[in-house]
C-alpha positions in Angstrom: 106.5 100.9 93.4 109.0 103.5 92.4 112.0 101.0 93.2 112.8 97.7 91.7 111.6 95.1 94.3 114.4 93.4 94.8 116.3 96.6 95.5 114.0 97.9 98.0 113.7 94.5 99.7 116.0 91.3 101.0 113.7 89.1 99.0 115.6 85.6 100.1 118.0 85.8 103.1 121.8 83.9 102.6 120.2 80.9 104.7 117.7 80.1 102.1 120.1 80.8 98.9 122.8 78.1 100.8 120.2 75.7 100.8 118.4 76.0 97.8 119.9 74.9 93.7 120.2 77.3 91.0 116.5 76.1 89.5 115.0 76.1 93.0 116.2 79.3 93.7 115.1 81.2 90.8 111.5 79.8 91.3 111.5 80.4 95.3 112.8 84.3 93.8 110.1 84.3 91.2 107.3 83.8 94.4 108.6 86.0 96.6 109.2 88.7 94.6 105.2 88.4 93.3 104.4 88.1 96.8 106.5 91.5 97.6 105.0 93.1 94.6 101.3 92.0 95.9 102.1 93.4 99.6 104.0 96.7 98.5 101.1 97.4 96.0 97.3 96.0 97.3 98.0 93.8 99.4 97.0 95.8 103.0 93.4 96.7 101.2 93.7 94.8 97.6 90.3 97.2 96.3 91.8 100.2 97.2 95.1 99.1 95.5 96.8 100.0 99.2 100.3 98.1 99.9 101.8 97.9 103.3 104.3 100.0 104.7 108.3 99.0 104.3 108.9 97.6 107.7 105.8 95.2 107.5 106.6 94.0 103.9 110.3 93.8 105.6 109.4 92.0 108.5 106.5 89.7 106.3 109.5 88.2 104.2 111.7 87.7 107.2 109.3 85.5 108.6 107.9 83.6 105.4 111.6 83.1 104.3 112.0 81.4 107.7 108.7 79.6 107.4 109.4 78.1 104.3 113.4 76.8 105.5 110.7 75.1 108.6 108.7 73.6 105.6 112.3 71.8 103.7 113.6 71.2 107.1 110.2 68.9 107.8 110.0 68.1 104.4 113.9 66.7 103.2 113.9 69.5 100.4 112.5 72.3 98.4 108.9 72.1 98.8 106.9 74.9 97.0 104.0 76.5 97.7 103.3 75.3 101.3 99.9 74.1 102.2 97.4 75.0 104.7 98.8 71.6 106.8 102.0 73.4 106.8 100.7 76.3 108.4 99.2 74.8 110.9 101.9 72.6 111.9 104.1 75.7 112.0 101.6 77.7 114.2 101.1 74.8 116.3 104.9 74.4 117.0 105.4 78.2 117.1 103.1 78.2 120.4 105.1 75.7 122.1 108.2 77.7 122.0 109.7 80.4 123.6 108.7 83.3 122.5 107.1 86.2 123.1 103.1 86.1 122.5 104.0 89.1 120.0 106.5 87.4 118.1 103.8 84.9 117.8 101.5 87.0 116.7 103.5 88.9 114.5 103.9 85.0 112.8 100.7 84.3 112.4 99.6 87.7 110.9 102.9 87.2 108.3 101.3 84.3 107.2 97.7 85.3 107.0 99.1 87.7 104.5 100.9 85.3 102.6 97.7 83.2 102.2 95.7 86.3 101.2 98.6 86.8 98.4 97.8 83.0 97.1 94.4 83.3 97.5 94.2 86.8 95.2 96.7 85.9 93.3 97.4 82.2 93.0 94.0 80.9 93.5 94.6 79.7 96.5 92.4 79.4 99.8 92.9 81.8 102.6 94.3 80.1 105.7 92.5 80.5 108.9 93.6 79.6 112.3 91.7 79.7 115.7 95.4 79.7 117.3 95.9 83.7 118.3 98.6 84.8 120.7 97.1 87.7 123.0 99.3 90.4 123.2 99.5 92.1 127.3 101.0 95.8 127.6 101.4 96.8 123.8 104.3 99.4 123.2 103.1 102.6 121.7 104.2 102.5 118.2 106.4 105.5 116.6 103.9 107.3 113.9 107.8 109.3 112.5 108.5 107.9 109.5 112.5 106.8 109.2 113.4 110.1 107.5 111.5 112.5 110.0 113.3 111.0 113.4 116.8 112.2 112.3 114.9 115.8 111.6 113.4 116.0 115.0 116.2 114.7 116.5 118.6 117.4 115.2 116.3 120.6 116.0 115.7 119.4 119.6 119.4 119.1 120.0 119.6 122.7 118.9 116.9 124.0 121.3 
């Protein structure tokens, strides 16, 4: 990772650093920057030592960030690492609510990952879940990479 990860990633949004005490914070911090390490480095294919891309790492610590303020809500307070119980309580309320079934999905794939981390690197047990969110009429996704668009961009608006 050629950038620090705290740099190249929000690690803990302002919701979870109101909530949270000095000691609780720098532990949550500690975890989630391991976990970011983990997903930026191996964690897509751990024996091939292949990370993820940005926006999946990006959008992975959006959602565990929120999973985790779902977990103290529940909970009364700081509650670290969560369990398998939590997960499925979290899945099993996520599929009551409105969203979209790719939201959903998106969710349950953010925290297969973060399961897989623990598991590799915590000693953990993956999580499984027989939940899945089917996903109907799936967008084509955009294979430019964030510095190629604005390339493109400018020599078709010369043509």
């Amino acid at each position: 990772m050629s950038e620090p990860t705290a740099d190249k990633y929000r690690i803990v949004t302002e919701n979870t650093e109101e909530r949270l005490s000095e000691k609780e914070l720098v532990d949550h911090k500690s975890e989630m920057e391991a976990f970011v390490r983990w997903l930026d480095t191996v964690g897509k294919e751990p024996k091939k030592a292949e990370g993820y891309a940005y926006d999946t790492i990006r959008a992975t610590v959006y959602r565990i960030d929120k999973f985790y303020r779902w977990i103290w809500d529940r909970e009364g307070g700081y509650v670290a690492p969560p369990t398998h119980e939590h997960a499925d309580r979290y899945i099993a309320e996520l599929a009551r609510e409105d969203h979209t079934n790719a939201h959903k999905s998106t969710t349950r794939k953010c925290m297969l990952r973060y399961f897989k981390w623990r598991s590799h690197e915590r000693g953990g047990e993956k999580w499984e879940t027989e939940m899945r969110f089917p996903r109907s009429n799936p967008q084509p996704r955009d294979y430019l990479t964030s510095e190629e668009r604005p390339k493109i961009r400018r020599v078709a608006l010369g043509y």
